[in-house]
C-alpha positions as CSV (number, residue, x, y, z in Angstrom):
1,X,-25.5,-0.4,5.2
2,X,-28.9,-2.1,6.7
3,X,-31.2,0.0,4.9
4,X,-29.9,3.2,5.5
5,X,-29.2,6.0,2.3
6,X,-26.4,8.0,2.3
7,X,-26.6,11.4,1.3
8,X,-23.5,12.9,-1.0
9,X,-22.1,15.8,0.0
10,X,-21.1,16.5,-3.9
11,X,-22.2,16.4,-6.9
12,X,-21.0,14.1,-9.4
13,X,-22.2,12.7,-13.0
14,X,-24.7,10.0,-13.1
15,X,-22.3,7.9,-15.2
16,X,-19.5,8.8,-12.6
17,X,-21.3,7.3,-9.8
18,X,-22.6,4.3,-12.0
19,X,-19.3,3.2,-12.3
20,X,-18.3,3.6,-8.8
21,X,-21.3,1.7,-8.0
22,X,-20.2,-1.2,-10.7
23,X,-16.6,-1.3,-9.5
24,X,-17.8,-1.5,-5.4
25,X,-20.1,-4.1,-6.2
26,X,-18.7,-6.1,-8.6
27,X,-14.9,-5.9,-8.0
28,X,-13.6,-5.0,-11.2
29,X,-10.0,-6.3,-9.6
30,X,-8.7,-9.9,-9.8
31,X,-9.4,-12.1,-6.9
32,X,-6.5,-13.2,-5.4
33,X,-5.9,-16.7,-4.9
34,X,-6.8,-18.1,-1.3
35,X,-4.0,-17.9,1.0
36,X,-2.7,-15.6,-0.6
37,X,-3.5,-12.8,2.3
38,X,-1.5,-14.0,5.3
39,X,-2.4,-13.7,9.2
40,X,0.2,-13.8,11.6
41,X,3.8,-15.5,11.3
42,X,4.5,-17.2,7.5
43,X,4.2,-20.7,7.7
44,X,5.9,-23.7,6.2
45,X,8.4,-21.2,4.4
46,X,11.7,-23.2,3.5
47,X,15.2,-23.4,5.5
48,X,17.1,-20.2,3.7
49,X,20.1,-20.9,1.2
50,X,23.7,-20.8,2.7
51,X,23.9,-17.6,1.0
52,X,20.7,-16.2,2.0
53,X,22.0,-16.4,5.8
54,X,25.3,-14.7,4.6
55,X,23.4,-11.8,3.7
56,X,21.3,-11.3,6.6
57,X,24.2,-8.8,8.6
58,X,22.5,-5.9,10.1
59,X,21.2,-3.2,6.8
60,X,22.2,-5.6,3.9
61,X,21.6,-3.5,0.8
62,X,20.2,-6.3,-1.9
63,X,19.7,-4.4,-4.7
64,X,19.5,-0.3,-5.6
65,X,17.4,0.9,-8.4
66,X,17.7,4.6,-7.9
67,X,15.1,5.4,-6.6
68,X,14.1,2.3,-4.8
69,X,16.3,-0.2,-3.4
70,X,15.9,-3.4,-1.2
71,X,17.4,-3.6,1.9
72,X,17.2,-6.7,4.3
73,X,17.5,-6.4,8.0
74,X,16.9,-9.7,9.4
75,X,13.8,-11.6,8.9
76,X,12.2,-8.7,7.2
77,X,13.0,-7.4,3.6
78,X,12.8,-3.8,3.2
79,X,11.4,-1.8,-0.2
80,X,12.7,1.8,0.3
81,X,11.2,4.5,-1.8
82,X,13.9,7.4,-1.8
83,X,12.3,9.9,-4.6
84,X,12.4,13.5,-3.8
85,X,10.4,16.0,-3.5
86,X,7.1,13.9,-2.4
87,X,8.1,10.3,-3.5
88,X,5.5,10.1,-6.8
89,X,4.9,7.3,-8.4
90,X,6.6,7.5,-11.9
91,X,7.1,4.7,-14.1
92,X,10.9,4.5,-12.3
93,X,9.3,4.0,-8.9
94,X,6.6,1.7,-10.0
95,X,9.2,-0.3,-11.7
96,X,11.4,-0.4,-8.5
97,X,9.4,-1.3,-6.2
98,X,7.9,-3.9,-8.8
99,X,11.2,-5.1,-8.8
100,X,11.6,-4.9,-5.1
101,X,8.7,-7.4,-4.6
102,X,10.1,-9.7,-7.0
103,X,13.4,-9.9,-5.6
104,X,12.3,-10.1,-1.9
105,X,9.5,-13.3,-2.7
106,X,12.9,-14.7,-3.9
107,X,15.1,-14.2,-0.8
108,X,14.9,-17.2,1.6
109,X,15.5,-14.8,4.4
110,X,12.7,-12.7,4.1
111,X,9.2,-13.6,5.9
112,X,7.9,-10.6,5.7
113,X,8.2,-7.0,3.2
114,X,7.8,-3.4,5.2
115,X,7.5,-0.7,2.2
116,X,8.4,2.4,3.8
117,X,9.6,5.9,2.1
118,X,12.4,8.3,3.1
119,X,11.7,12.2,2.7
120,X,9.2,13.9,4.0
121,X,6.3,11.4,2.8
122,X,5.0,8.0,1.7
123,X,3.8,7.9,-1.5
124,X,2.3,10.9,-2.3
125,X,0.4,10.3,-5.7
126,X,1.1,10.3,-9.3
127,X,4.2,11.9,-11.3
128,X,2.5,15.3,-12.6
129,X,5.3,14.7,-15.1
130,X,3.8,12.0,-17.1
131,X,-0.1,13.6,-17.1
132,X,-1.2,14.0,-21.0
133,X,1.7,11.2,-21.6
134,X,0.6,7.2,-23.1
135,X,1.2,5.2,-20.1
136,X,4.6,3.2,-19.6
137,X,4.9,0.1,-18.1
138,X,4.1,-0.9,-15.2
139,X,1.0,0.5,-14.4
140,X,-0.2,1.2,-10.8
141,X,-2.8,-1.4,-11.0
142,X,-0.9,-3.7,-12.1
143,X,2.0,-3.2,-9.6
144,X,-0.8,-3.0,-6.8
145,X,-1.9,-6.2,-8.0
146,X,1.2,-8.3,-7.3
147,X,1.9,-6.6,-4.1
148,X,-1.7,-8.2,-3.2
149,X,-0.8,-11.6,-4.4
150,X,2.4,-11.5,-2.6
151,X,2.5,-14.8,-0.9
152,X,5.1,-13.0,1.6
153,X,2.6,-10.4,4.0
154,X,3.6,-6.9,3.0
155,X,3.3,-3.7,5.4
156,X,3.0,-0.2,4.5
157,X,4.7,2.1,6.9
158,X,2.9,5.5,6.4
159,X,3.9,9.1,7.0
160,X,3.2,12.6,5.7
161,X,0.3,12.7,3.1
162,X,-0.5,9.2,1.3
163,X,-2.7,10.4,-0.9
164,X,-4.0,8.7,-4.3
165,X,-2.4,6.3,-5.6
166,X,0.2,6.4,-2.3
167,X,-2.8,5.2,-0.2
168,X,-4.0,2.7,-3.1
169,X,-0.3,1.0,-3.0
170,X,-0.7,1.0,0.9
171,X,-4.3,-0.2,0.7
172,X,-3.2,-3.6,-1.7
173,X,-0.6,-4.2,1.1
174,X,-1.6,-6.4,3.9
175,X,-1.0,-4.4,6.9
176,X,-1.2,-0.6,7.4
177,X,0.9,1.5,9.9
178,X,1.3,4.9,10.2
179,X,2.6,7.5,12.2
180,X,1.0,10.4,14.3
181,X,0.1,13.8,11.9
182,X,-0.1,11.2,9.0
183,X,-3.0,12.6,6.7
184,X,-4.8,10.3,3.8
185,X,-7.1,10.3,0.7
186,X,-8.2,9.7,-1.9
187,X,-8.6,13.5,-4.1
188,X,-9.0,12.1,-7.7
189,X,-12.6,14.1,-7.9
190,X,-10.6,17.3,-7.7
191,X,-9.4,16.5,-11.1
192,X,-12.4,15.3,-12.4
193,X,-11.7,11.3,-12.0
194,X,-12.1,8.6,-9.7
195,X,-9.3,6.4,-8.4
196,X,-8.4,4.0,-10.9
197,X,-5.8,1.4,-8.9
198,X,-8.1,-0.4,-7.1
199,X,-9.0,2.7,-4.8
200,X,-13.0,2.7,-5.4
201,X,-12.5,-1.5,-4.6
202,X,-10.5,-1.9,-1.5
203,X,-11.1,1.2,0.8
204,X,-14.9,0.2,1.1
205,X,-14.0,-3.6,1.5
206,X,-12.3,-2.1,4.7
207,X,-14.2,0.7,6.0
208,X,-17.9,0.0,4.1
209,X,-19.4,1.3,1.5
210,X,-20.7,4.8,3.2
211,X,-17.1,5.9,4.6
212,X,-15.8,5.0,1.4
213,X,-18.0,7.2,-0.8
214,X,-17.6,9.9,1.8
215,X,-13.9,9.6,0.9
216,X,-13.7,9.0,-3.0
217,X,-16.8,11.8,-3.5
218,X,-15.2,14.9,-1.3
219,X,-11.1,13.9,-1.8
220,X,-11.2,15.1,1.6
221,X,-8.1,14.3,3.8
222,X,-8.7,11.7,6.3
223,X,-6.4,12.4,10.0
224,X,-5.0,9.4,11.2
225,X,-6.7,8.7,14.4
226,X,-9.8,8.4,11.9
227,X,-8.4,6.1,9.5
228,X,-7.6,3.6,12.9
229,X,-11.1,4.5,14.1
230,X,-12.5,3.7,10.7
231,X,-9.9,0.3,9.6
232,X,-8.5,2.3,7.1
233,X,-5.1,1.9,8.8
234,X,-4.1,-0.8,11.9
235,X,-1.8,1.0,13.9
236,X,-0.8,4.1,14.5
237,X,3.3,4.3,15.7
238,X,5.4,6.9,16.7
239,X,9.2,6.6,15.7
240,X,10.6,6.8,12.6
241,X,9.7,4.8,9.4
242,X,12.5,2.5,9.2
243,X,12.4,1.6,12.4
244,X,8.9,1.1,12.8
245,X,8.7,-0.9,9.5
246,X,11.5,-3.4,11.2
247,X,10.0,-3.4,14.0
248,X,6.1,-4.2,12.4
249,X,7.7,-7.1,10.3
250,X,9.3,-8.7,13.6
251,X,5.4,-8.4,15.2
252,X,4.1,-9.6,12.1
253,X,6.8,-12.8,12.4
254,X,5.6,-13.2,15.7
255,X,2.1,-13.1,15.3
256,X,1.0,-10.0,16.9
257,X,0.2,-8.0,14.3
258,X,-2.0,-9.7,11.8
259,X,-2.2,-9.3,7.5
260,X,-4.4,-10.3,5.6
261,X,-5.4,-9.4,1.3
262,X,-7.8,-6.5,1.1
């Protein structure tokens, strides 16, 4: 921040801030391996499978968990969060889209994942449901984690309120679009914690370290044009998910919208 202190606009424990300090400056989350953040088209990726170009008609439905299902169109594979009212992130969603991931790196056809939700929202933050509850496989982190590694680029396709762990899942992706009215944070201080899936890592690693606390300290909500102004996000599209997320992966094919690992 060359030399320049940064003055919190609230209070928090000592210990609090001592472990957000820790977790910016150490990186408490596993490097990934190099290469494994892509810019611009995938290369060397194989010739697809006789079946893989069967499947890729117009909206192929690969696979349908519930409440997330993989859909390819094209060149692009498409994870599609469909959990009403606000899309959380219960153990059934993290395990879909966990799911999603896997089976997309395997599809010849796909050289590039778009994550997008239907509803009203992206990824609005964790189930309320499970609160008080032991946790249940797969964890956020840990699902946030692979979609990082993911030697496919992944885009997030952003609307409504990503907030929490929404915006952490969108932050380990390698692209970030949203579109106009979108609104995001981070408001774990509101109850009393800090955001534990890589949220205290990544956001300063692309905005800095004073936007970030300014962000993880007040659990404000961030408008869009200010998380393009800021790098928080890449683009800002109108149109509707789905079409944008197709749309994004063909840019990304073509090399004119770059990914890279947070």
């Amino acid at each position: 921040m060359r030399g320049r202190r940064v003055r919190l606009a609230v209070a928090m424990p000592v210990n609090a801030l001592t472990h957000l300090a820790l977790t910016v400056r150490t990186g408490l989350l596993p490097v990934p391996a190099a290469g494994s953040g892509r810019r611009g088209p995938v290369l060397g990726r194989q010739e697809p499978s006789r079946d893989a170009l069967e499947s890729r008609h117009k909206g192929t439905t690969m696979s349908d968990a519930g409440s997330v299902r993989l859909e390819i169109e094209g060149d692009v594979g498409l994870i599609v969060v469909n959990n009403p009212p606000v899309n959380a992130l219960g153990q059934p969603v993290r395990a879909g889209i966990d799911a999603a991931l896997e089976q997309a790196l395997a599809e010849d056809a796909v050289a590039v994942i778009a994550l997008y939700c239907e509803g009203r929202t992206f990824l609005a933050g964790a189930d309320i449901r499970e609160f008080g509850k032991p946790p249940v496989p797969p964890g956020l982190p840990d699902v946030c984690n692979r979609i990082e590694a993911s030697r496919k680029p992944v885009i997030a396709v952003l609307h409504g309120t990503p907030l929490g762990g929404g915006l952490e899942v969108a932050l380990a992706c390698h692209a970030r679009v949203a579109v106009p009215g979108t609104q995001v944070g981070l408001p774990e201080v509101t109850l009393g914690i800090l955001p534990g899936a890589g949220g205290t890592q990544r956001t300063p690693r692309l905005v800095g370290i004073a936007k970030a606390l300014d962000m993880i300290v007040t659990g404000r909500r961030v408008p869009v044009q200010e998380a393009l102004d800021i790098g928080l996000i890449d683009r800002i599209e109108p149109g509707a998910p789905r079409d944008i997320a197709v749309a994004m992966g063909a840019l990304v094919i073509a090399g004119a919208l770059a990914t890279r690992a947070t």
